[in-house]
C-alpha positions in Angstrom: 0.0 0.0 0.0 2.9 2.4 1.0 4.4 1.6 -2.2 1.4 2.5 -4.0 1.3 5.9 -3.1 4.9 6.6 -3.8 4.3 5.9 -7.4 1.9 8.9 -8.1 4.3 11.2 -5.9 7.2 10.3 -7.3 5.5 10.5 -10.8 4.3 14.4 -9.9 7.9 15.1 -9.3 9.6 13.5 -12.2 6.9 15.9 -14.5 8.1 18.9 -12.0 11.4 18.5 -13.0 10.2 18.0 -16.8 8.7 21.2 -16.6 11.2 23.2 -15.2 14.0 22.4 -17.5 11.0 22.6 -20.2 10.6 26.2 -18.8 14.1 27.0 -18.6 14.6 25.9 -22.4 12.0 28.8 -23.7 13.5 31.8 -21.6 16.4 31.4 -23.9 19.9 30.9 -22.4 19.6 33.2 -19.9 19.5 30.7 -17.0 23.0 29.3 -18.4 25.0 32.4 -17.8 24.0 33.4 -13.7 27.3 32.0 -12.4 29.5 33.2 -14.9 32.8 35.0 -14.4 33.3 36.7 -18.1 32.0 39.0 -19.6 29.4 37.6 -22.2 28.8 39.6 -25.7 25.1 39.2 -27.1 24.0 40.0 -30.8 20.4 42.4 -30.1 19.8 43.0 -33.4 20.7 42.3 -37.2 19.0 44.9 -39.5 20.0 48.1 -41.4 18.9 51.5 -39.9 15.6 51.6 -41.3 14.4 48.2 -40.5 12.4 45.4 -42.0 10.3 45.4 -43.5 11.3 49.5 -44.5 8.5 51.8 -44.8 7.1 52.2 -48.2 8.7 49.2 -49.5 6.4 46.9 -51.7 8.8 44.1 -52.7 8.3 40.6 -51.8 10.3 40.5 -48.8 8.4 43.1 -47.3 5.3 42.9 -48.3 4.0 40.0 -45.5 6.1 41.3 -42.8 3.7 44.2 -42.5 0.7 42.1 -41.5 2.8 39.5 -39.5 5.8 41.1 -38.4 9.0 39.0 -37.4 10.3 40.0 -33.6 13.4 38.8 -34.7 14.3 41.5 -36.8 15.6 44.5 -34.3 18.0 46.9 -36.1 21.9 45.9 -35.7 23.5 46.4 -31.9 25.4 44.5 -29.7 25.7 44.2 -26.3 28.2 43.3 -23.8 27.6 42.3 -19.8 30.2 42.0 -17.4 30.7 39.1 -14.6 29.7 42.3 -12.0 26.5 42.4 -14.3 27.3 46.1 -15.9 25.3 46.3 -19.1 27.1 48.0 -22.2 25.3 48.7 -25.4 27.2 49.2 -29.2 24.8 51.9 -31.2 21.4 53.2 -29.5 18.8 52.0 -32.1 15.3 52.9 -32.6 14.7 49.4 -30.9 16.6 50.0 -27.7 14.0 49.0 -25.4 13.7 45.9 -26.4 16.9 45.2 -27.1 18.1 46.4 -23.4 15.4 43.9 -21.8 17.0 41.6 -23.5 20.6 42.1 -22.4 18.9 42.9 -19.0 17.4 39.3 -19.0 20.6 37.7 -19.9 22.8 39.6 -16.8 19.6 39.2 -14.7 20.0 43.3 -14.0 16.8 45.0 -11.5 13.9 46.5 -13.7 15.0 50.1 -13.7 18.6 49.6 -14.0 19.8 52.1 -17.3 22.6 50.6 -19.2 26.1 51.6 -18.0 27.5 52.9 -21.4 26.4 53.4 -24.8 29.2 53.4 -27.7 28.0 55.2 -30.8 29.3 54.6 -33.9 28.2 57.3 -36.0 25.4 59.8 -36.7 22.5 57.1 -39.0 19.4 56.9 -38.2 20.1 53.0 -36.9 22.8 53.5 -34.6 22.1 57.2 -32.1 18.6 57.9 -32.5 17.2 55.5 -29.9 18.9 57.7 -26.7 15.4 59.6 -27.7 14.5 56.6 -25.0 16.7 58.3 -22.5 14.7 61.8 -22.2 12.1 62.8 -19.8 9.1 61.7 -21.9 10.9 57.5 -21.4 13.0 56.6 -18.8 14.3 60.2 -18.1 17.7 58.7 -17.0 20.6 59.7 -15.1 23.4 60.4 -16.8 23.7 57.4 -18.7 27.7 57.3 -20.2 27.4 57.9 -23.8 30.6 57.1 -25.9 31.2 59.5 -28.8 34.5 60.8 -31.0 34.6 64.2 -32.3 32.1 65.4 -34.2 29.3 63.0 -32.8 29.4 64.3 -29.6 29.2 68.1 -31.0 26.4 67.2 -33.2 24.6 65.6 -29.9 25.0 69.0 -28.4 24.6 71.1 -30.8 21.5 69.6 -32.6 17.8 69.2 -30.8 16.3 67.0 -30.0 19.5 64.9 -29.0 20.8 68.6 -26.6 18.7 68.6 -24.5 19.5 65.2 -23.4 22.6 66.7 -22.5 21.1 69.8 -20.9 19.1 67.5 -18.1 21.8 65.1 -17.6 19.7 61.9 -18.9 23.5 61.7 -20.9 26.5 62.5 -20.4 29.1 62.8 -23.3 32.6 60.4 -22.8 34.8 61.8 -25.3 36.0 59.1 -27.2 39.7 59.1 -29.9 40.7 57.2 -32.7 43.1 54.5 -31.5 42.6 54.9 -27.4 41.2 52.3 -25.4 38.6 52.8 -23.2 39.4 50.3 -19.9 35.8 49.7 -18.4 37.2 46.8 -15.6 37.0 43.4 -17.6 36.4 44.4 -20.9 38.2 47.3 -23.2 36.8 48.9 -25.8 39.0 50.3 -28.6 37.2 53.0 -31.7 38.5 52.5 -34.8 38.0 55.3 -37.9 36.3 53.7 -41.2 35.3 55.4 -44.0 31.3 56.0 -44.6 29.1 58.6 -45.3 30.5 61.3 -42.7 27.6 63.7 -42.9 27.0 64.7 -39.5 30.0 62.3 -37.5 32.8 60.3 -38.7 32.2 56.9 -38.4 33.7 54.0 -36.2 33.9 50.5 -35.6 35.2 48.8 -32.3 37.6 46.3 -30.5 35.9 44.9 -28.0 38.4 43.0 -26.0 38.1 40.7 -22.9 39.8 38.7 -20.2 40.1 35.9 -22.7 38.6 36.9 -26.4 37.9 40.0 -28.5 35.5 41.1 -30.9 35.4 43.4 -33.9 32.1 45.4 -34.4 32.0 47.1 -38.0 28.2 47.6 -39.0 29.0 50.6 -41.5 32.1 51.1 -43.6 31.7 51.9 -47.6 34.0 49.4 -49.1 36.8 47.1 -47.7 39.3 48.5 -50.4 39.1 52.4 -49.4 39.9 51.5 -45.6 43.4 52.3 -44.7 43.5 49.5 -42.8 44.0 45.3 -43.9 40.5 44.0 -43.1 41.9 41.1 -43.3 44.5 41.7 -40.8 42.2 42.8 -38.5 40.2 39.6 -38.3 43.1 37.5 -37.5 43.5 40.2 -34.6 40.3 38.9 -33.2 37.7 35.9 -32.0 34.7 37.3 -33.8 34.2 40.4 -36.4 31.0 41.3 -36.6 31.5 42.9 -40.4 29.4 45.1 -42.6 26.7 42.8 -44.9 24.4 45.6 -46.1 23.8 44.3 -49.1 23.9 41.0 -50.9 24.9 42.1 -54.2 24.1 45.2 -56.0 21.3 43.6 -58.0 18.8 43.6 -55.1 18.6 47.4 -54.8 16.8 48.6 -58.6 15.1 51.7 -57.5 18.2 53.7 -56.1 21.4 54.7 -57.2 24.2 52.1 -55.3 27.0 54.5 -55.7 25.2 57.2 -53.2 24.5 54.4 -50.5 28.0 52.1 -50.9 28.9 49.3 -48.8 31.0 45.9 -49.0 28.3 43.3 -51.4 28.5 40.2 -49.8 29.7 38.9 -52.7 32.6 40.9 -52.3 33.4 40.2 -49.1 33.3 36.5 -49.7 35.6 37.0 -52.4 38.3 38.9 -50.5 38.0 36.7 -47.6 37.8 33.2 -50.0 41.9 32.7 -49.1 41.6 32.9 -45.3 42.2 29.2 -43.7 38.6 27.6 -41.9 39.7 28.7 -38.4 39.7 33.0 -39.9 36.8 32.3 -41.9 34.8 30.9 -39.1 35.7 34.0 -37.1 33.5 36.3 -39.1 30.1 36.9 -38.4 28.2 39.3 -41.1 25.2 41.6 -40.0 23.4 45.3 -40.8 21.6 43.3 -43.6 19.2 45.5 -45.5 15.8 44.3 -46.3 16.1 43.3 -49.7 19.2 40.9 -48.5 17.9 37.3 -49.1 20.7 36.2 -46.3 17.9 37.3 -43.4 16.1 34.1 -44.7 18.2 31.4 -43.3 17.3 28.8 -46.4 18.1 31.0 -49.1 20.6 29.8 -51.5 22.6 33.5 -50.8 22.5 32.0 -47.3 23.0 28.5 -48.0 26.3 29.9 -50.4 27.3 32.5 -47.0 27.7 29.1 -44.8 29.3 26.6 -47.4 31.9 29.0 -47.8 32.6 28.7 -43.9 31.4 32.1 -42.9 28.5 32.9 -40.1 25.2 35.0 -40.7 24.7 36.9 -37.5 21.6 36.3 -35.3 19.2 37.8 -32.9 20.2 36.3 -29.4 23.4 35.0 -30.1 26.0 34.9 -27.6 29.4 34.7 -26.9 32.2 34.4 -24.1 34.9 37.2 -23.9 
């Protein structure tokens, strides 16, 4: 008899435990990372500035995503979280919210914590606007740490809505140089000058280095070939490189001149990396994909052709160990 009603006890807890590790499965790998003691980098979002699907586009790949939108698709930022649990975010984007709750859930940060430092790249529409979050009509922070060179941090002061920020102290400005490290405890974060469309700021990408790897974070550069610097040389300085995939190929954008908007084509890129050995090409990781880019679908033959050749396609949620 005794025996008898151990059986439906012990068959209660053996479904407990089912559902817990059930449950800890769907909240991602969050649950994985509590008693870590390095800093952990996280990919929060994939896309070009303007998003996808992009306003006024009627193409194919658009034209389902605005009656069933895909979460997934959060404009292009990293993030980085440290073993103390400080929160650092690469390029404020117009999806920041989201994309802070979800480094937030990953270093298991309080509800109201702001991040602990933004790093700006440069002055598009994808990568500053999203300190509007910041002001007194959001989260009307405290002087949240914004990293800036030169001429993005005047046109943050100089330029409204962005000064007033500035003005109440939801931000303050860390000036930020070409070349000089910026030592944050366990991590260091180096800006690095690439050529784009300097309108407003010049334009950077970042070593992100830790105790034990590093990361290179280059969302925007115009083409591989007008950068002073080796690309390629650069990668084999690094773990990951996080690299500029705008655009497929040229033949995906019909309605615009692709000299006024230039970045690396995949195609190119896979062509100047084809010579690097498995370990270098595994390193790289390609991201700010555009709408029209057929790699954001994982089964498309452009994607298919991105893997074969031993490269990585960047996405939402992934993480990695610095």
């Amino acid at each position: 008899m005794k025996y008898s009603l151990l059986l439906p006890i012990l068959f209660f807890l053996l479904n407990a435990c089912s559902d817990a590790s059930r449950n800890s499965e769907k909240e991602g790998q969050a649950e994985l990372f509590v008693e870590r003691t390095t800093p952990l980098l996280v990919v929060l979002g994939t896309i070009q500035d303007a998003g996808s699907p992009q306003i006024g586009c009627k193409k194919e790949c658009c034209k389902d995503l605005f009656t069933n939108p895909d979460p997934d698709r959060m404009v292009v930022s990293l993030g980085v979280s440290d073993s103390e649990g400080r929160n650092y975010i690469f390029d404020a984007s117009p999806d920041l919210p989201r994309q802070f709750e979800l480094l937030r859930k990953v270093s298991k940060r309080t509800p109201n914590n702001a991040p602990d430092g933004i790093f700006l790249t440069h002055a598009h529409i994808g990568h500053y606007t999203g300190l509007m979050y910041l002001g007194k009509e959001a989260m009307d922070a405290n002087q949240v740490p914004v990293f800036a060179m030169p001429r993005m941090e005047q046109f943050l002061q100089e330029n409204g809505p962005w000064s007033l920020l500035v003005e109440r102290k939801n931000i303050k400005i860390q000036a930020l140089q070409d070349g000089e490290s910026i030592d944050l405890g366990e991590i260091s974060v180096t800006p690095i000058l690439v050529p784009h469309r300097d309108e407003f700021s010049e334009t950077v990408g970042y070593r992100i280095e830790g105790p034990n790897k590093s990361a290179l974070f280059i969302p925007d550069i115009d083409k591989w070939t007008k950068w002073e610097k080796d690309i390629i040389e650069e990668v084999k300085k690094v773990d990951f490189a996080f690299l500029d995939a705008t655009f497929f190929s040229g033949e995906e954008i019909n309605n615009r001149d692709i000299s006024q908007i230039p970045h690396p084509f995949v195609v190119e890129s896979l062509k100047a990396f084809q010579n690097l050995d498995a370990k270098e090409k595994s390193k790289i990781h390609f991201i700010h994909f555009n709408h029209t880019n057929p790699i954001i679908n994982p089964n498309s033959e452009e994607a298919k052709r991105v893997r074969k050749a031993g490269f990585n396609i960047a996405q939402l949620r992934q993480t990695f160990f610095l």
